[in-house]
Legacy VTK file of the C-alpha trace (Angstrom):
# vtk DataFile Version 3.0
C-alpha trace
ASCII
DATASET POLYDATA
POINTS 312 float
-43.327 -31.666 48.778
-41.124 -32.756 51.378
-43.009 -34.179 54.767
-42.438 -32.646 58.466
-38.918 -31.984 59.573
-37.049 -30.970 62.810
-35.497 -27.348 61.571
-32.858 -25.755 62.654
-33.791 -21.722 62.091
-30.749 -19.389 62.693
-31.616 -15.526 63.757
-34.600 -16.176 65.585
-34.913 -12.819 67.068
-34.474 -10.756 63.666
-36.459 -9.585 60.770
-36.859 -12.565 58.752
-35.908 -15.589 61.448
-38.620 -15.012 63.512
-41.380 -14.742 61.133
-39.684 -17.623 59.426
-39.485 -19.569 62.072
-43.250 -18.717 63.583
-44.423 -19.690 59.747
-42.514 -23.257 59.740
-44.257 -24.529 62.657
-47.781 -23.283 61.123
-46.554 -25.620 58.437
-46.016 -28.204 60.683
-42.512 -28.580 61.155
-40.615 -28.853 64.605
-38.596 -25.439 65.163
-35.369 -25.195 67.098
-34.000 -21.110 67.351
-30.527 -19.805 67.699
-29.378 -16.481 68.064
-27.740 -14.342 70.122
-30.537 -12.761 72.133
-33.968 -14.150 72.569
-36.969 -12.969 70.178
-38.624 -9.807 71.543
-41.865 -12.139 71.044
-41.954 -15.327 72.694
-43.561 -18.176 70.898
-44.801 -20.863 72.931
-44.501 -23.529 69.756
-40.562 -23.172 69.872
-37.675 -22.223 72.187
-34.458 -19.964 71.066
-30.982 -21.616 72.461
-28.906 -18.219 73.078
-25.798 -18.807 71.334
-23.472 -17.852 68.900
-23.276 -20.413 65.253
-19.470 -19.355 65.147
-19.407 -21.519 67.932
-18.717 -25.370 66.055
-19.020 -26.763 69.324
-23.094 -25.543 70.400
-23.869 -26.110 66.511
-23.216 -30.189 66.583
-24.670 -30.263 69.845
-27.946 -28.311 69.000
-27.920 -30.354 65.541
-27.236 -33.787 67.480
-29.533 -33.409 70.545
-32.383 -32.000 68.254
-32.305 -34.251 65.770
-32.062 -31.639 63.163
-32.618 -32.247 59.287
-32.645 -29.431 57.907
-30.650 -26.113 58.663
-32.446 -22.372 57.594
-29.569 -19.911 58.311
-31.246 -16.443 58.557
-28.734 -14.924 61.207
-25.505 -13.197 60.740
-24.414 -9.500 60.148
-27.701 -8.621 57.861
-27.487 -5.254 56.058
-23.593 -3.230 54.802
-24.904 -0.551 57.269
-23.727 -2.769 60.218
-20.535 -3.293 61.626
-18.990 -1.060 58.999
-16.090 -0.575 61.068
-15.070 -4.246 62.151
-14.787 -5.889 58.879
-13.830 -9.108 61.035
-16.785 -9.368 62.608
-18.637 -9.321 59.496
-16.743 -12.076 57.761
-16.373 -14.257 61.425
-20.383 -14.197 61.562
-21.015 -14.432 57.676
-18.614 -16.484 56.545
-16.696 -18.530 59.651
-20.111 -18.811 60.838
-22.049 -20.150 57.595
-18.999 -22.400 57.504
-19.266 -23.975 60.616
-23.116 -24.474 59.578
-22.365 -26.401 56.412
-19.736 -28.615 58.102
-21.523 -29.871 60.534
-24.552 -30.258 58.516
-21.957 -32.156 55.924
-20.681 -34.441 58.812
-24.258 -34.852 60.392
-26.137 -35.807 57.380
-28.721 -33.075 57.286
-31.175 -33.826 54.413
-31.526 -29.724 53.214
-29.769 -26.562 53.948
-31.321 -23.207 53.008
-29.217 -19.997 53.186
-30.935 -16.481 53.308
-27.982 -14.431 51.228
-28.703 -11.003 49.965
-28.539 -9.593 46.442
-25.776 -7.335 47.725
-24.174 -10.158 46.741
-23.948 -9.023 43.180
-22.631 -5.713 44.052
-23.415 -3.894 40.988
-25.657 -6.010 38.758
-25.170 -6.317 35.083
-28.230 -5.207 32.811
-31.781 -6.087 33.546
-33.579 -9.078 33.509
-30.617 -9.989 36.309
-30.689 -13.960 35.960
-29.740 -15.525 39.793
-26.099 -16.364 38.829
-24.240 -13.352 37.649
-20.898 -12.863 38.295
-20.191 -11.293 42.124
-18.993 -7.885 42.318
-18.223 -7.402 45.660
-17.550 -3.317 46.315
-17.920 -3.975 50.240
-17.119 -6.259 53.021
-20.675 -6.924 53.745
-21.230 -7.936 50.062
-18.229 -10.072 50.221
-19.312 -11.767 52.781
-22.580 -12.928 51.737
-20.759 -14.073 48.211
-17.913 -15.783 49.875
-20.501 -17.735 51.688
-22.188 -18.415 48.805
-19.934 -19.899 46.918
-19.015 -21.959 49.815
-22.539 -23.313 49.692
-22.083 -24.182 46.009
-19.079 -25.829 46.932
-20.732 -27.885 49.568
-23.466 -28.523 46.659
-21.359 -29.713 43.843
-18.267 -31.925 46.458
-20.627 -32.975 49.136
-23.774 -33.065 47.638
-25.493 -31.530 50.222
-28.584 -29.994 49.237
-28.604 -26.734 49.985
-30.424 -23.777 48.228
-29.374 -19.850 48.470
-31.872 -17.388 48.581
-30.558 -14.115 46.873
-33.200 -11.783 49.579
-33.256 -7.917 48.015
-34.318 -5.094 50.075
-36.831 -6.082 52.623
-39.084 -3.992 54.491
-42.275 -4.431 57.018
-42.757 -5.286 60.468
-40.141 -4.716 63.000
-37.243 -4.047 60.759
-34.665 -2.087 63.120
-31.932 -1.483 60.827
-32.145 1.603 58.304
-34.861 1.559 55.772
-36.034 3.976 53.514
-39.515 3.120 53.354
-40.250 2.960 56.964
-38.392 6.312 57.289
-40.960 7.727 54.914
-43.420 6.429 56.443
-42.978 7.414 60.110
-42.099 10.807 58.994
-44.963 11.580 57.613
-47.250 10.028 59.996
-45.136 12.313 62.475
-45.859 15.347 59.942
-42.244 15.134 59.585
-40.628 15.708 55.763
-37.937 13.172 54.010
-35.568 14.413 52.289
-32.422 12.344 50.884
-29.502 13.095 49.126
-30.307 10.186 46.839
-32.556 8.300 44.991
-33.556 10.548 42.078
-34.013 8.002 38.895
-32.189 5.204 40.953
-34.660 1.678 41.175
-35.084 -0.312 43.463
-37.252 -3.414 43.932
-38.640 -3.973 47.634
-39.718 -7.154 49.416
-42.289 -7.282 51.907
-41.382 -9.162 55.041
-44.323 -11.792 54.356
-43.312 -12.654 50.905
-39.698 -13.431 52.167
-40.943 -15.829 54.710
-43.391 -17.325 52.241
-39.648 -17.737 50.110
-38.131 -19.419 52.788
-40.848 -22.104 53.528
-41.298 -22.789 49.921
-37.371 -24.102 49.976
-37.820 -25.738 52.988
-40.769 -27.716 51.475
-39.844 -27.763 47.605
-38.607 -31.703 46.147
-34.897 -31.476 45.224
-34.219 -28.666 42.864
-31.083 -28.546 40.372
-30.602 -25.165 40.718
-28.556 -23.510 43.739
-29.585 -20.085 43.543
-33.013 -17.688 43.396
-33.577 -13.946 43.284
-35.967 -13.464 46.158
-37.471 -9.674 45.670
-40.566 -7.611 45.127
-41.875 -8.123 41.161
-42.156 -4.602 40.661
-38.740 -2.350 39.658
-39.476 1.312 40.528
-37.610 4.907 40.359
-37.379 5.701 44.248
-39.366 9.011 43.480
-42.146 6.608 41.814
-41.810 4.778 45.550
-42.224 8.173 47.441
-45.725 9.192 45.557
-46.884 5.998 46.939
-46.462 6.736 50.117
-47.722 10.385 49.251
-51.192 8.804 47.666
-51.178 6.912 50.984
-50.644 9.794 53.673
-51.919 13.031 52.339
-49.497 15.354 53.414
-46.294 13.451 53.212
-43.409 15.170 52.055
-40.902 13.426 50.102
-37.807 14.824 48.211
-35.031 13.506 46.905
-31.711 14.024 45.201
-30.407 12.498 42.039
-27.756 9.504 42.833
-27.287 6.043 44.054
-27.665 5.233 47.597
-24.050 5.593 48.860
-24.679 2.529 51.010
-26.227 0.567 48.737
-25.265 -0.650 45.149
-26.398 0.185 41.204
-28.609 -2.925 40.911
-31.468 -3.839 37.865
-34.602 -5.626 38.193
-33.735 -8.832 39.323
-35.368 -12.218 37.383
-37.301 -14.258 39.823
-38.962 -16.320 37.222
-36.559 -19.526 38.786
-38.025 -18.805 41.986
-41.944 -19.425 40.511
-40.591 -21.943 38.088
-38.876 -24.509 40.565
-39.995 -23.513 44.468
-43.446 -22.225 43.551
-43.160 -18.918 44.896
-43.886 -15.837 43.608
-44.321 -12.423 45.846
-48.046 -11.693 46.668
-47.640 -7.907 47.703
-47.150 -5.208 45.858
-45.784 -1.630 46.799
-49.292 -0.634 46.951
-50.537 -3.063 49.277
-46.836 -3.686 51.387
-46.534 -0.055 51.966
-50.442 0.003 53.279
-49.917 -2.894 55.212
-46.606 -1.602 56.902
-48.470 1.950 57.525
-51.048 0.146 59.588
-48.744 -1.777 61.719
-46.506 1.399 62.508
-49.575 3.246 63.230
-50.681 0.678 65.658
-47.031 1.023 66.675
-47.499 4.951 67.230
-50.608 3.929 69.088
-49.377 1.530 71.743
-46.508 3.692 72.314
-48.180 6.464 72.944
-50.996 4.460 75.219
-47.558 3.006 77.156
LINES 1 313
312 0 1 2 3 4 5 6 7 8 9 10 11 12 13 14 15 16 17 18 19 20 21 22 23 24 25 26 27 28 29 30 31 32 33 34 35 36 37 38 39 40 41 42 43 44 45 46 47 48 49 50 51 52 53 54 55 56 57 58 59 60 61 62 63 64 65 66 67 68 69 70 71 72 73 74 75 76 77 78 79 80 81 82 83 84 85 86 87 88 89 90 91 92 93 94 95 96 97 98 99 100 101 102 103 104 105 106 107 108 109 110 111 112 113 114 115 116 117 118 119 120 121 122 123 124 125 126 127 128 129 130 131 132 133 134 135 136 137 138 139 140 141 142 143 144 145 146 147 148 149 150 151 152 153 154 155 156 157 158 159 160 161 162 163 164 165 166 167 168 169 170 171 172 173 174 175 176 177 178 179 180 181 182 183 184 185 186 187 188 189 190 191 192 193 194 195 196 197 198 199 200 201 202 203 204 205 206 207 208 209 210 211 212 213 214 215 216 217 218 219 220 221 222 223 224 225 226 227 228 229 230 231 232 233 234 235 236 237 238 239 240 241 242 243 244 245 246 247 248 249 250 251 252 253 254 255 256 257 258 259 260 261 262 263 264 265 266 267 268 269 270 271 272 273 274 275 276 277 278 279 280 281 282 283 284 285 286 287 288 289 290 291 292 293 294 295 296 297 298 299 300 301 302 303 304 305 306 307 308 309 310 311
């Protein structure tokens, strides 16, 4: 296991940077943020610089004043529902952006690089067990993005010998996720005594990743001894019909009222149960919640949520 390092952590104010970057220090490693607002919870063990990493300029002066060794790039445009209209901003923030990370960290020396991609990535996967280098199917900007950048990271890998590792992230959910999820909508509606409905999701599969286990991910490749391999599926170990999905959340909130439609998510992509044996195998890591206990665990926070809302 590698000792302490001074980290660089990208996206400190979103879904998976912050908890990321809370979860380094606990491990003992110095934590420098960056993003473009500050977290909406302060933590006293580390400070965000407020700044954008398509700047090349702030990057080599955070990395140089800071000391940095190691780079964990969690920010960018994070979901296809975003920016849908500027496809420029998605590739100057996914892949200028990742660019101007690996560069400097090239030029600078830093010891290990870990990239948070997405399984969108894949764009439609071939047949399951998906292994974590299938070819990249791109049927959006969004997904191009996160491929392009990718295979820039490879690049970097295999020329530069920079050791970087790409974590293939698929469909996270928990804690203050703002951008659209499924399972929190169920949720909320029916602790609102509110119905779902959606136009699809009838026999499509999905498999979801609790917020903790995708932090527990990213701190296993900061720590993990060099690895041959470049690139891990990062998802939930379970692979279930969305209807099978919604009678959780029924079992869990009598009174919930889910339907659904046959059809794939039109914003999403026709994707198989993705292997994450590589993932136990070389980074020791293997997801600790299931749907049973994520979705109970999520329900309690957005009640508490409801609570102090309504308290406020």
């Amino acid at each position: 296991m590698r000792s302490s390092k001074t980290i660089l952590v990208t996206g400190t104010s979103g879904f998976f940077g912050l908890p990321a970057a809370e979860a380094l220090v606990t491990a003992g490693h110095k934590v420098v943020g960056l993003d473009l607002v500050r977290p909406e919870i302060l933590d006293p063990r580390f400070e965000t610089s407020i700044g954008d990493f398509s700047n090349l300029h702030l990057v080599y002066k955070l990395l140089t004043q800071n000391h940095i060794d190691t780079i964990v790039h969690v920010g960018g445009i994070s979901g296809p529902m975003l920016a849908r209209d500027d496809p420029f901003a998605i590739c100057r923030a996914n892949v200028i952006g990742t660019m101007n990370l690996l560069e400097a960290a090239r030029v600078l020396g830093v010891e290990r690089f870990v990239y948070c991609s997405s399984a969108s990535a894949y764009g439609d996967t071939p047949p399951a067990p998906v292994p974590d280098d299938p070819p990249l199917r791109a049927t959006d900007v969004y997904s191009a993005s996160k491929g392009a950048a990718d295979l820039m990271l490879r690049s970097y890998r295999i020329q530069h010998h920079l050791d970087a590792i790409s974590l293939r992230i698929s469909n996270g959910y928990g804690p203050r996720r703002h951008t659209r999820c499924v399972v929190r909508e169920m949720i909320q509606n029916s602790l609102r005594r509110l119905p779902t409905h959606l136009d699809w999701g009838r026999g499509y599969g999905r498999s979801y990743l609790y917020v903790d286990d995708g932090v527990r991910a990213i701190v296993a490749a900061v720590n993990a001894d060099h690895v041959s391999q470049w690139s891990f599926n990062i998802t939930g170990a379970e692979f279930l019909m969305m209807e099978d999905i919604a009678a959780i959340v029924e079992r869990q909130l009598p009174g919930a009222k889910i339907t659904l439609e046959p059809g794939v998510d039109t914003m999403g992509y026709r994707r198989e149960h993705l292997d994450i044996s590589a993932a136990a195998a070389d980074l020791g890591w293997r997801p600790a919640f299931t749907l049973e206990t994520g979705i109970a665990a999520y329900t309690e926070f957005l009640q508490r949520e409801m609570r102090a809302n309504q308290i406020s």
